[in-house]
VOKOLZA-678781 format. One line per 8 residues: number of its first residue (from 1); their letters; for each residue x, y, z of N, C-alpha, C. Coordinates in steps of 0.1 Angstrom, whole numbers. Example, Ala and Ser with C-alpha at 12.3 -4.5 7.8 and 13.67 -1.06 7.14 Angstrom:
// VOKOLZA-678781
1	AS	132:-57:78:123:-45:78:132:-33:78; 128:-22:71:137:-11:71:129:0:79
***
This chain:
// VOKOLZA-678781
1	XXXXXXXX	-1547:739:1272:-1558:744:1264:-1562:758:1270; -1568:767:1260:-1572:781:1266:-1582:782:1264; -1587:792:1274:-1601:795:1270:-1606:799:1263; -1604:804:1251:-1607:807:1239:-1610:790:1233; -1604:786:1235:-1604:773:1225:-1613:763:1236; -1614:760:1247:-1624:756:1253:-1636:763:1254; -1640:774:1252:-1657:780:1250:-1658:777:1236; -1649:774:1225:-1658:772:1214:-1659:755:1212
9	XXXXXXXX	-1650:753:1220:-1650:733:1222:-1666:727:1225; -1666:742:1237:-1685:738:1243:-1691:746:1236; -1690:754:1226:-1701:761:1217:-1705:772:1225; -1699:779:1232:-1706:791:1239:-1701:806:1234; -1712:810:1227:-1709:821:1221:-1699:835:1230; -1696:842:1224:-1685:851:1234:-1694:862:1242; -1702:864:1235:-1708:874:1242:-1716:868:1256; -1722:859:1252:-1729:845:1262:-1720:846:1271
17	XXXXXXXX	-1709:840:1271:-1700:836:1281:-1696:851:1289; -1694:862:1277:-1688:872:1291:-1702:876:1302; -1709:876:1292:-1722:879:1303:-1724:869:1311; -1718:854:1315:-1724:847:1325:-1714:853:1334; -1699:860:1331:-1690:858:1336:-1687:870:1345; -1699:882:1335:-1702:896:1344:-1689:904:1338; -1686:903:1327:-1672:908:1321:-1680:915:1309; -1670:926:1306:-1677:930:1286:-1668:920:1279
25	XXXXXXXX	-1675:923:1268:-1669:916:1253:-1655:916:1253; -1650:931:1256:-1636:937:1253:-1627:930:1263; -1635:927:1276:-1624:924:1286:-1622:905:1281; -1634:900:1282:-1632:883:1273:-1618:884:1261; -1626:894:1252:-1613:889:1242:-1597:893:1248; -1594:902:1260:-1579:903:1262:-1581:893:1271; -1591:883:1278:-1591:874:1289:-1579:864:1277; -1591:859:1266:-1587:851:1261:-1574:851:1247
33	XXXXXXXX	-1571:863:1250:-1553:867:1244:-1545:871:1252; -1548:863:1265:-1541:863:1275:-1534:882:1279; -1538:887:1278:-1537:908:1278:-1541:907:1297; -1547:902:1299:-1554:904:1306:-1546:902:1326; -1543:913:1330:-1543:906:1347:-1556:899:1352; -1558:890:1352:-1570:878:1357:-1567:880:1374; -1580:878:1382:-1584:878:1396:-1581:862:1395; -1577:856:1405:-1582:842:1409:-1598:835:1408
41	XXXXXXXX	-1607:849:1413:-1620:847:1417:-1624:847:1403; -1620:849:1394:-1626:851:1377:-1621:836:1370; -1605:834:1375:-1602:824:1372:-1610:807:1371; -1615:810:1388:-1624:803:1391:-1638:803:1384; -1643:813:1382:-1657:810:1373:-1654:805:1361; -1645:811:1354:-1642:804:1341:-1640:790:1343; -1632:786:1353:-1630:769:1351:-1645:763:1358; -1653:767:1366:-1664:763:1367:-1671:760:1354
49	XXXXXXXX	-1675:771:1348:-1686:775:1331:-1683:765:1322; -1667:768:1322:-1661:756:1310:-1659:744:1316; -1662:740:1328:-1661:724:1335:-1648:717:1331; -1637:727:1339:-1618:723:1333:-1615:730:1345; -1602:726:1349:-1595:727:1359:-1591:739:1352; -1585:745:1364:-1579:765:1367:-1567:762:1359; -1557:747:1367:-1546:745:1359:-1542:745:1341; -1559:736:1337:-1553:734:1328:-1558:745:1317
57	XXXXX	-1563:755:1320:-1568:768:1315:-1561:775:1311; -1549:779:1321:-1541:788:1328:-1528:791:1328; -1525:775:1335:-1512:779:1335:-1507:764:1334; -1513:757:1319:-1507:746:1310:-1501:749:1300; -1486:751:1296:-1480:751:1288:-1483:742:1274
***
């Protein structure tokens, strides 16, 4: 699953979520079209927020 598809699973609007996440809008949407070089440390709040493992976020085929 991706995170695109898990923030709207939990209903959390985009802009909501990048602001819990301390990211802009712009950087969320390449987070979540995968564009993005990701920190571990970011990795980790996202799987915290969405309450999902890093794995299965990330790097579940």
């Amino acid at each position: 699953m991706n995170v695109k598809l898990k923030r709207i699973e939990k209903g959390i609007k985009q802009q909501d979520f990048a602001k819990a996440l301390g990211v802009s809008r712009a950087t969320l949407v390449k987070i979540e079209k995968e564009e993005y070089d990701i920190r571990l440390s970011l990795m980790k709040k996202i799987s915290e927020l969405l309450e999902t493992p890093v794995q299965e976020l990330f790097f579940n085929e």
